[in-house]
TISEVEX-817609 format. One record per residue (C-alpha): y, x, z; residue in three letters; residue number from 1. Coordinates in Angstrom, 2 decimals. Layout:
# TISEVEX-817609
> py_px_pz_res_n
> Y_X_Z_Ala_NUM
...
# end
This chain:
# TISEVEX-817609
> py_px_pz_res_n
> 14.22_2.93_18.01_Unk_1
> 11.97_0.06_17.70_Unk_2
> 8.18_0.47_18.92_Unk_3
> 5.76_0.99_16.41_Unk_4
> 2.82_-1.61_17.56_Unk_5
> -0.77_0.56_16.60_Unk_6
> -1.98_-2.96_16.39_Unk_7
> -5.95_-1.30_16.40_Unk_8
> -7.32_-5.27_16.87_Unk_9
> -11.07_-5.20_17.15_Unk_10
> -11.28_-1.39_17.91_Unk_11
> -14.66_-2.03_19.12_Unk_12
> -16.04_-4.35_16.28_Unk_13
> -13.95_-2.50_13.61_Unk_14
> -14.75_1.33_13.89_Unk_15
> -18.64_1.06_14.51_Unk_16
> -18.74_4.95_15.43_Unk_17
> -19.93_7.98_13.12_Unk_18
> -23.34_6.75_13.42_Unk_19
> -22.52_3.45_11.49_Unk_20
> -20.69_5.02_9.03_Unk_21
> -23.67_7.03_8.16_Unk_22
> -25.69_4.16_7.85_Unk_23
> -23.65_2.71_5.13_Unk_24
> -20.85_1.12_7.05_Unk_25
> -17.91_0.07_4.28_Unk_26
> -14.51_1.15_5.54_Unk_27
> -11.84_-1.16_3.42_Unk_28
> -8.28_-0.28_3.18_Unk_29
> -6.57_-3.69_2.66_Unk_30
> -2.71_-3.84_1.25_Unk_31
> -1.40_-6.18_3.80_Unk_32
> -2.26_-7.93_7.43_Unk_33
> -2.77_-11.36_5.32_Unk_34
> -5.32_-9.44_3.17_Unk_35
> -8.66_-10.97_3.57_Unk_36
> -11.95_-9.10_3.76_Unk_37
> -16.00_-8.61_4.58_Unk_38
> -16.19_-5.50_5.37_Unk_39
> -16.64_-4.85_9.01_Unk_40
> -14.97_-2.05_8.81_Unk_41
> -11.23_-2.40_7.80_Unk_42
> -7.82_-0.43_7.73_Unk_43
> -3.87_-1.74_7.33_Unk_44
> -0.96_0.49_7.45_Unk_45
> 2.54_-0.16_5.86_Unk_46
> 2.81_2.87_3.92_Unk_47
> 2.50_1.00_0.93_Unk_48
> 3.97_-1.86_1.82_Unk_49
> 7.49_0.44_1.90_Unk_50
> 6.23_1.90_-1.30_Unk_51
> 5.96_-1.71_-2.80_Unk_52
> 9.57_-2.86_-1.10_Unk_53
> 10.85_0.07_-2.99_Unk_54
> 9.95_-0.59_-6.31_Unk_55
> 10.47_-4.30_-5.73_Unk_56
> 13.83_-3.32_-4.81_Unk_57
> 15.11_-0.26_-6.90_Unk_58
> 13.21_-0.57_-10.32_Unk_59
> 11.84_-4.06_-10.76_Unk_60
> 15.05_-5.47_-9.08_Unk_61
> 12.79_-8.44_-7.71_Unk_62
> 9.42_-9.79_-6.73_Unk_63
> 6.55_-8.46_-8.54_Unk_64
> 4.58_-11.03_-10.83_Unk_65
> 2.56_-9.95_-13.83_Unk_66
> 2.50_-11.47_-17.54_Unk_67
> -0.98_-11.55_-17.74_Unk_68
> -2.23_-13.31_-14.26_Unk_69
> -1.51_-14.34_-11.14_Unk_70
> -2.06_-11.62_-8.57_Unk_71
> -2.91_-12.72_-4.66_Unk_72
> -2.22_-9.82_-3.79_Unk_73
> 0.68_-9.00_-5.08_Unk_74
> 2.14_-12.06_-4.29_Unk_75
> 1.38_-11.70_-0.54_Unk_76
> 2.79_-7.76_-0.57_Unk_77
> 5.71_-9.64_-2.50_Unk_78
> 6.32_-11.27_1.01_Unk_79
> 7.61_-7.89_2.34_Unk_80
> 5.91_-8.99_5.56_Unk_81
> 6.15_-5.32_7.10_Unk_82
> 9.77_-3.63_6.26_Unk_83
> 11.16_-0.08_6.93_Unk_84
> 13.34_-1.77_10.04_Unk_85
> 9.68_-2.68_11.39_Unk_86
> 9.97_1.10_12.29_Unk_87
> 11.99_4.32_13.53_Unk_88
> 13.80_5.57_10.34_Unk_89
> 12.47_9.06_12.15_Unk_90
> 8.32_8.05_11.15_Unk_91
> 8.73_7.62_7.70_Unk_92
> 9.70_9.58_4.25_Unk_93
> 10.30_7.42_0.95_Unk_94
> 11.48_8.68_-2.85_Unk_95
> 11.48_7.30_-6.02_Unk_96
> 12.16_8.85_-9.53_Unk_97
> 10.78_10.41_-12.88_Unk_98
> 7.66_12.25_-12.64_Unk_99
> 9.44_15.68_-12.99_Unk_100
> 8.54_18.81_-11.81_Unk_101
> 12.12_18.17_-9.86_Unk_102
> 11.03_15.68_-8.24_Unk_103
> 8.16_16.83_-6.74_Unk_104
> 9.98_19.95_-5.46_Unk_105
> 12.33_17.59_-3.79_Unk_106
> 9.59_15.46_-2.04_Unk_107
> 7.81_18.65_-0.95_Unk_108
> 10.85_20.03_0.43_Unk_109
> 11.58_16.90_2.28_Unk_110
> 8.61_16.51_4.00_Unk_111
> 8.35_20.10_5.54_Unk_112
> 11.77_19.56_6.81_Unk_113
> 11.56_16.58_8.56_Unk_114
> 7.39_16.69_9.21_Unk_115
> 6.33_20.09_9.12_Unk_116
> 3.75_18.77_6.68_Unk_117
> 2.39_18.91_3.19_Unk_118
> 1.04_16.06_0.90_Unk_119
> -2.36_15.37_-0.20_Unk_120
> -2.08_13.59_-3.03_Unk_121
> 1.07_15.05_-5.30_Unk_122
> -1.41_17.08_-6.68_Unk_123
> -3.05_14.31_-8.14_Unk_124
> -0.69_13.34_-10.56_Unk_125
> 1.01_14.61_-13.89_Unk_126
> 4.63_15.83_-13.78_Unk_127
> 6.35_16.48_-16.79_Unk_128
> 9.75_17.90_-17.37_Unk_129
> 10.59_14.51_-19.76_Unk_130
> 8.58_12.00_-18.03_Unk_131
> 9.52_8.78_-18.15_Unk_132
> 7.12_7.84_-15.62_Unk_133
> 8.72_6.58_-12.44_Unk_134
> 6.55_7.63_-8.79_Unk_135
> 7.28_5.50_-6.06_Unk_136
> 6.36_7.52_-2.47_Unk_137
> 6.22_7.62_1.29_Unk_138
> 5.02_8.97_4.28_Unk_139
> 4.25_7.64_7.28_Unk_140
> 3.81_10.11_10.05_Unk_141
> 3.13_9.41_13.93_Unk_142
> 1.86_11.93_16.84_Unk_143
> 2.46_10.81_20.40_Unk_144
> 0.87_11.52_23.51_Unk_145
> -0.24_8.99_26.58_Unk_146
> 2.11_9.04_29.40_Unk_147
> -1.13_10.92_31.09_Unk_148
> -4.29_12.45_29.36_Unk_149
> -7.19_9.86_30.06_Unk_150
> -10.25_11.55_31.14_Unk_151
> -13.14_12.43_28.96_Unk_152
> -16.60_10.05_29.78_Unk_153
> -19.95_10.25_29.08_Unk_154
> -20.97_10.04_25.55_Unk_155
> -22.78_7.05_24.69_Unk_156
> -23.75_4.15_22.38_Unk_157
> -21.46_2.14_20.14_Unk_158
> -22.57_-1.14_19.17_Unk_159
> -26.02_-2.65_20.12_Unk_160
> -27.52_-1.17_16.73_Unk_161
> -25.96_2.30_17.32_Unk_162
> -28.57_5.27_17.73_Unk_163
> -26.15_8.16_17.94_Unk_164
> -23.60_8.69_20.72_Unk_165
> -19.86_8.59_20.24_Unk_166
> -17.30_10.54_22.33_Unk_167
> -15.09_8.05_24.69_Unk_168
> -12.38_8.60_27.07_Unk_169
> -10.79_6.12_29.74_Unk_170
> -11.11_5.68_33.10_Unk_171
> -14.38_5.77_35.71_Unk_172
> -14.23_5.20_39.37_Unk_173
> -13.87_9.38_39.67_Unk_174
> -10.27_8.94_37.62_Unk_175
> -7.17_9.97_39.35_Unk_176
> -4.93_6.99_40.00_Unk_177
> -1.95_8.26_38.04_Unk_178
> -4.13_7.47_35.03_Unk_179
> -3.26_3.61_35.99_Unk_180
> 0.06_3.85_35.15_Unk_181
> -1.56_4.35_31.45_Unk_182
> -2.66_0.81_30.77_Unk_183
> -1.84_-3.19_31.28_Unk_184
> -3.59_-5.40_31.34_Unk_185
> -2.47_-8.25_28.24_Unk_186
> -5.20_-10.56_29.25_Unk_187
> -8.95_-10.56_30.52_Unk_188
> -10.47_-14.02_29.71_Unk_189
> -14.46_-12.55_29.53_Unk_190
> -16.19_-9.43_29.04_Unk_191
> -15.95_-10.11_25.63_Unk_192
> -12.43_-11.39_24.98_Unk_193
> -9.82_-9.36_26.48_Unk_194
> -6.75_-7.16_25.49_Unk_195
> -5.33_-3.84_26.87_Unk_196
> -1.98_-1.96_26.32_Unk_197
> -1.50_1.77_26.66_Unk_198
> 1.61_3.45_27.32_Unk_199
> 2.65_6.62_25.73_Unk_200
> 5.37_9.12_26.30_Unk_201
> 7.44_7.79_23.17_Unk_202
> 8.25_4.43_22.07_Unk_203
> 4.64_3.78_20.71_Unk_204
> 2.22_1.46_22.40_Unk_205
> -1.65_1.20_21.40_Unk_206
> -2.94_-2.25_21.40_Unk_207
> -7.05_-2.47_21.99_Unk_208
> -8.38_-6.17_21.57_Unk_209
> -11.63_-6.66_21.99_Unk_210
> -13.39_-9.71_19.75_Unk_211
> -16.02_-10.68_17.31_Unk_212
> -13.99_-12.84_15.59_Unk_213
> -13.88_-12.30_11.74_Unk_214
> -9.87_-13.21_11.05_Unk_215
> -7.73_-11.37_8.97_Unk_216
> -5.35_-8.61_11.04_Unk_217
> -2.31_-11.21_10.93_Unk_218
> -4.34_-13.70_12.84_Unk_219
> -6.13_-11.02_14.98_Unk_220
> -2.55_-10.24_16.08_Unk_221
> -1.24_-13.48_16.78_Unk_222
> -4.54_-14.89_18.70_Unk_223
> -3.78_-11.71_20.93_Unk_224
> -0.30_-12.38_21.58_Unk_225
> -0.87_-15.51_22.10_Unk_226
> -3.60_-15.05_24.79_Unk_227
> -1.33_-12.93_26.61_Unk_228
> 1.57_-14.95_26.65_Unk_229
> -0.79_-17.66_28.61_Unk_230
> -2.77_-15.05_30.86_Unk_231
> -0.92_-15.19_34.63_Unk_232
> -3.54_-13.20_36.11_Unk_233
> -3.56_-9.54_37.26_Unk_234
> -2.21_-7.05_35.10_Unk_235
> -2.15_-3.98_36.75_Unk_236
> -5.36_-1.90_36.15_Unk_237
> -7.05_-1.69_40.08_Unk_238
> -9.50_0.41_41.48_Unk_239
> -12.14_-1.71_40.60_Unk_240
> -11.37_-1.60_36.85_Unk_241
> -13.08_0.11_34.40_Unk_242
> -11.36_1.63_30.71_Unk_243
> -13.72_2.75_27.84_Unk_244
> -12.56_3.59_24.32_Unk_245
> -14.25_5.66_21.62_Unk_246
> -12.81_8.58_20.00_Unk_247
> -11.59_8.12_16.41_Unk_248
> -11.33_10.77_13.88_Unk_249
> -10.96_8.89_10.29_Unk_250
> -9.89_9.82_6.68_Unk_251
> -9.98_7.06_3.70_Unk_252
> -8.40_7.26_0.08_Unk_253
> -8.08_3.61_-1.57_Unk_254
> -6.46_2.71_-4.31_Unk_255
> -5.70_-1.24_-5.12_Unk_256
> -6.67_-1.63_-8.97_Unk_257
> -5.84_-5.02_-9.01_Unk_258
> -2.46_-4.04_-9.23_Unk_259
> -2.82_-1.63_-11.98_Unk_260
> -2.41_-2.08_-15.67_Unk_261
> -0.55_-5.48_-15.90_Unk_262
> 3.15_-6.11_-17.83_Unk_263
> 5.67_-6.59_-15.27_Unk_264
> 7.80_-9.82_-16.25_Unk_265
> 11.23_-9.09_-16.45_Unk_266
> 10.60_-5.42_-16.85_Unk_267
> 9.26_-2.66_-19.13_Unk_268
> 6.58_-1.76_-16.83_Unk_269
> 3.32_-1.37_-15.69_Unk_270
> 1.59_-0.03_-12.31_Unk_271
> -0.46_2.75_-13.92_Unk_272
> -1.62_3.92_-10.62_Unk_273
> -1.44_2.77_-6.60_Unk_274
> -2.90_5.72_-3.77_Unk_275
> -2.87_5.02_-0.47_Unk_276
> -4.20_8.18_2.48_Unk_277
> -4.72_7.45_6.22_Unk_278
> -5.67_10.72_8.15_Unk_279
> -5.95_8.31_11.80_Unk_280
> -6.88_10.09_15.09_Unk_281
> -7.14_9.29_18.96_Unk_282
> -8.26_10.96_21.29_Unk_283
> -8.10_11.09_25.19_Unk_284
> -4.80_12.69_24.58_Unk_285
> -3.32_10.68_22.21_Unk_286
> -2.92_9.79_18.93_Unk_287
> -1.65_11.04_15.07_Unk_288
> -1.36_9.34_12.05_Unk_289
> -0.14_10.87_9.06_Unk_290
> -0.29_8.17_5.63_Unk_291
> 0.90_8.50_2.28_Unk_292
> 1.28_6.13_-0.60_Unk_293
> 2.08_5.93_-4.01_Unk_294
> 2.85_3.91_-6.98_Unk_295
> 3.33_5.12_-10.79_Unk_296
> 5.23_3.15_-13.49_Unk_297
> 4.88_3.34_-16.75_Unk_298
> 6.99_2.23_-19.48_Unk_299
> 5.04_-0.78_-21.02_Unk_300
> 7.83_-1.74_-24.05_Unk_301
> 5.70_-2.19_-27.65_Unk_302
> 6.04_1.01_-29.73_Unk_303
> 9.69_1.11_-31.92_Unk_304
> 9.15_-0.50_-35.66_Unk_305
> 8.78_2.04_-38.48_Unk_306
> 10.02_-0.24_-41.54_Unk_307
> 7.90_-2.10_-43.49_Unk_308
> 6.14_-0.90_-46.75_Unk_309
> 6.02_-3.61_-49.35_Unk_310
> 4.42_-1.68_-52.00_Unk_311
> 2.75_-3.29_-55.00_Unk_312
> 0.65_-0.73_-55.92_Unk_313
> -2.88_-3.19_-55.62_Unk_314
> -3.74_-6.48_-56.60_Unk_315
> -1.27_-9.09_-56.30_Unk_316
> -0.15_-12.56_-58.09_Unk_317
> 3.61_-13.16_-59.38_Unk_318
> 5.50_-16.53_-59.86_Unk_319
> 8.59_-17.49_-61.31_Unk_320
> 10.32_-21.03_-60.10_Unk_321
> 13.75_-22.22_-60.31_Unk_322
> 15.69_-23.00_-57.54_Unk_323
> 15.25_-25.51_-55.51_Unk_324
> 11.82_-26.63_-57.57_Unk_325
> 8.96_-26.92_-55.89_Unk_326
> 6.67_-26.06_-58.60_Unk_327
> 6.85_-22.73_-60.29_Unk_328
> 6.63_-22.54_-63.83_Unk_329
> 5.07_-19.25_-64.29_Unk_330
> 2.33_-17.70_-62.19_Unk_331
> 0.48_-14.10_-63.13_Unk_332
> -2.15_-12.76_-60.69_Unk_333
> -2.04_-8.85_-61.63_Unk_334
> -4.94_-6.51_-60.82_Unk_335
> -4.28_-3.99_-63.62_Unk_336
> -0.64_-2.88_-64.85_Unk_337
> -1.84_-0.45_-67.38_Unk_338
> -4.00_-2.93_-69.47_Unk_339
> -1.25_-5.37_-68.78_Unk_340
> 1.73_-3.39_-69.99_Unk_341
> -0.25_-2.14_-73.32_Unk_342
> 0.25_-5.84_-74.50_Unk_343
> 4.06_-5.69_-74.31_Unk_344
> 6.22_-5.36_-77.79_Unk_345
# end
């Protein structure tokens, strides 16, 4: 089972705390790792990336480009540059099919059985017995624990314009050493440019990089790996070292419109609607992740013809020509038949 890398890059520059987000901190979901954005707050996870794979794959039968424009980001989810073999077939749920009241029963059925858990957002959406609307879904579900329960630390701070304290957990100089065996050290280049691993009883690992870069989360990930690969240093967590992380409990509902309401080429469809849930928490414990995503098709194809009406029954202008003549030799512009037809012998 391949590790699922909680790639949290700029924990402490990304999630500001509770008190930021009640001072009008944006949180932005963004579609992929390439996906660029200002808000200092951002989210990726690659529940809809599977969703998009799978309707690249089983209805569109291809990449996704609209008639109408170019789409960025379409083109970059297009890339498939997260995949269902990116994780344990055990972590994630995905169905497709027509909107019926079937189908729902099926996907609601499948995720008690192998999560225990119940959607939030197939309630949202219409299900008729003769859809012809196609839903696109998936879970993502994680809950793992560290190897050992960090401790719990003074409340404090977040951020140098935080007024409100934020729970943390880690490690002090009062920690049992056991608690070591926790972290590693990827590399410490500066109190403000370092990287930590934790370990956890599955096959998860949590990532914490600390940086004010601005980069989107595919660079963030790469400068990271690529500091550790060069760091030859220590990386055992001592006595003399020091761990502090904030608690995170976080809920967001995006959607991506960008996506929505554009002819497919190639295809009779549209995206009428894209969801995407993250329900993200950590604690000194651990942490669970439950995500869900969604996309529904519609049938775009012009309505059928109904046969065409060519009914005199209004003005209109005759002519009479021979064949083959370009000039007609008779020409009657009609705008009353009765007066007309009182003339005749």
């Amino acid at each position: 089972m391949k590790k699922l890398f909680i790639t949290l890059a700029i924990l402490f520059a990304t999630f500001s705390g509770l008190s930021s987000y009640a001072n009008e901190t944006k949180i932005e979901v963004v579609p992929t790792m390439k996906s660029e954005s200002t808000a200092p707050n951002r989210i990726w996870v690659g529940t809809f990336q599977i969703v998009w794979n799978e309707f690249m794959s089983n209805i569109i039968k291809g990449p996704i480009e609209f008639i109408d424009y170019k789409s960025k980001m379409a083109e970059d989810l297009n890339k498939k540059s997260f995949k269902k073999s990116d994780i344990s077939n055990k972590a994630y749920y995905t169905k497709y099919g027509l909107m019926t009241p079937e189908t729902r029963v099926e996907i609601e059925k499948a995720l008690l059985k192998k999560f225990n858990e119940k959607s939030d957002i197939l309630h949202l959406f219409d299900w008729a017995k003769n859809s012809t609307n196609v839903i696109v879904y998936a879970m993502l579900k994680k809950d793992f624990k560290f190897l050992e329960a960090f401790d719990k630390l003074t409340p404090q701070n977040f951020g140098k314009n935080s007024k409100v304290a934020v729970d943390y957990f880690g490690i002090n100089e009062d920690s049992d050493k056991k608690l070591y065996k926790n972290i590693e050290v990827m590399f410490y280049n500066s109190t403000e440019d370092f990287a930590v691993k934790l370990f956890t009883k599955d096959n998860d690992v949590v990532m914490l990089y600390r940086t004010d870069d601005d980069k989107t989360f595919d660079k963030y990930y790469s400068d990271m790996r690529r500091k550790s690969q060069f760091y030859f240093k220590n990386r055992k967590f001592t006595k003399d070292d020091r761990l502090k992380v904030p608690s995170i409990n976080l809920y967001q509902k995006t959607s991506f419109p960008e996506l929505e309401g554009h002819p497919i080429k190639g295809s009779d469809y549209i995206i009428g609607e894209t969801i995407e849930t993250i329900d993200f928490k950590m604690d000194n414990e651990g942490v669970k992740l439950k995500s869900e995503a969604a996309i529904i098709a519609r049938c775009a194809l012009l309505p059928p013809s109904r046969g065409r009406n060519f009914m005199f029954t209004n003005n209109f202008v005759l002519f009479l020509a021979e064949k083959g003549k370009r000039t007609p030799y008779y020409a009657m512009k009609i705008s009353d038949v009765d007066a007309i037809n009182k003339t005749g012998k």
